[in-house]
C-alpha positions in Angstrom: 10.1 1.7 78.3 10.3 5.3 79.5 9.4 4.2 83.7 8.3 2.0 85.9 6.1 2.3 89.4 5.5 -0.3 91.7 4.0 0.3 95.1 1.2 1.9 96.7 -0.2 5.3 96.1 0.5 7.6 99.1 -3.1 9.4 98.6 -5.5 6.6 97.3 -4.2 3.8 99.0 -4.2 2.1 95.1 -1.2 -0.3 94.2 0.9 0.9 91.1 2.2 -2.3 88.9 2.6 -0.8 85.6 5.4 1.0 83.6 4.2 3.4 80.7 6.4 2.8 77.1 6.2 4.3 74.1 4.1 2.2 71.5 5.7 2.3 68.4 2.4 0.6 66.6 0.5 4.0 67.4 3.0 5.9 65.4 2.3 6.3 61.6 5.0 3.6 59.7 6.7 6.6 58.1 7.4 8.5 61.3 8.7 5.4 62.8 12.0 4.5 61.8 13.1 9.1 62.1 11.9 9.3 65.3 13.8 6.3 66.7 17.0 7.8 64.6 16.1 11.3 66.8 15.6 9.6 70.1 18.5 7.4 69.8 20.8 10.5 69.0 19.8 12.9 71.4 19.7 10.1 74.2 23.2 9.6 73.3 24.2 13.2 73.5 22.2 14.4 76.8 22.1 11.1 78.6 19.2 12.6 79.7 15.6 11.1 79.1 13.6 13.4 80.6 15.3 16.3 78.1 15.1 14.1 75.3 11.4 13.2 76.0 11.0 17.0 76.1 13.1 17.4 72.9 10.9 14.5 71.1 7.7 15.5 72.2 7.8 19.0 70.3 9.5 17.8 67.5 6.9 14.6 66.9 3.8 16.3 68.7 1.8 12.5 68.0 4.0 10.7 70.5 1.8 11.6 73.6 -1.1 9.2 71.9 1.7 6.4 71.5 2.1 6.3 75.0 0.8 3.1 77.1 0.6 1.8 80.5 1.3 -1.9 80.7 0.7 -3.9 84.3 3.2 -6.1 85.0 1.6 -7.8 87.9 0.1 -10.6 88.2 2.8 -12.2 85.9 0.6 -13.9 83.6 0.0 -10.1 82.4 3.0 -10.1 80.5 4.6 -12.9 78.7 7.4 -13.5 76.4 9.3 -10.2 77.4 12.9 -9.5 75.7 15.1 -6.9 76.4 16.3 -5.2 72.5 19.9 -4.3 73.2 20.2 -0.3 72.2 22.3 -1.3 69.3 19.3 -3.5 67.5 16.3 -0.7 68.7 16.0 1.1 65.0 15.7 -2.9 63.4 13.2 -4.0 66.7 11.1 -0.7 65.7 10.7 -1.0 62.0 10.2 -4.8 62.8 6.6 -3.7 63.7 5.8 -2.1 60.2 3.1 -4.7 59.6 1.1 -3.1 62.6 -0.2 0.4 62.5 -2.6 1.7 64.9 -2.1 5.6 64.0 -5.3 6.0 62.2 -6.9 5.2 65.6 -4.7 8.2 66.8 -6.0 10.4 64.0 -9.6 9.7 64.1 -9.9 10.2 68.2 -7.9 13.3 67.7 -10.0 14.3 64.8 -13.1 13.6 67.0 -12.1 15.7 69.7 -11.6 18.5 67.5 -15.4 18.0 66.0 -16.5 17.9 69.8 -14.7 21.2 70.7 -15.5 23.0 67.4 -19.2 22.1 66.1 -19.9 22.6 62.5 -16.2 23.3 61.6 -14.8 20.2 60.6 
């Protein structure tokens, strides 16, 4: 989970109940496992995860599409949650290898880049 908002919006009067994580499923299985190596690693160095966000996002440029907002309210929106101590992330991550939604990723990207250059791709 990178953050969490839970309130009302000053300007739109809307209510905020989500927080926004980083869906490993969206990143391709062989990116998974070094990516949560690099995170792990610079987090522990900066203690900063805004800088390491930073750090990740030019290094793995993919990791904006991996990002989701979940809402946690009503209740019933989420069930089951566990905490994965930081020790156990790398095994919780690779735990996931059976889903992979990064061709998803690839084809809407793809798609954008057909939109924005006709006839080139």
């Amino acid at each position: 989970m990178m953050y969490a908002l839970e309130g009302t919006n000053p300007n739109t009067g809307h209510q905020w109940r989500f927080f926004q994580s980083i869906n490993f499923t969206y990143i391709p299985r062989a990116s998974r496992r070094q990516f949560a190596r690099d995170w792990t690693r610079i987090l522990q160095q900066t203690r900063n995860p805004r800088f390491t966000w930073e750090l990740c996002k030019r290094r793995y440029p993919y990791i904006k599409h991996a990002i989701r907002r979940y809402f946690f309210k009503p209740t019933y929106y989420i069930s089951q949650l566990k905490e994965i101590p930081f020790d156990n992330m790398e095994d919780a991550i690779t735990s996931t290898w059976s889903k992979d939604f990064s061709k998803k990723i690839k084809t809407a990207v793809l798609q954008k880049f057909r939109t924005a250059i006709p006839g080139r791709i």
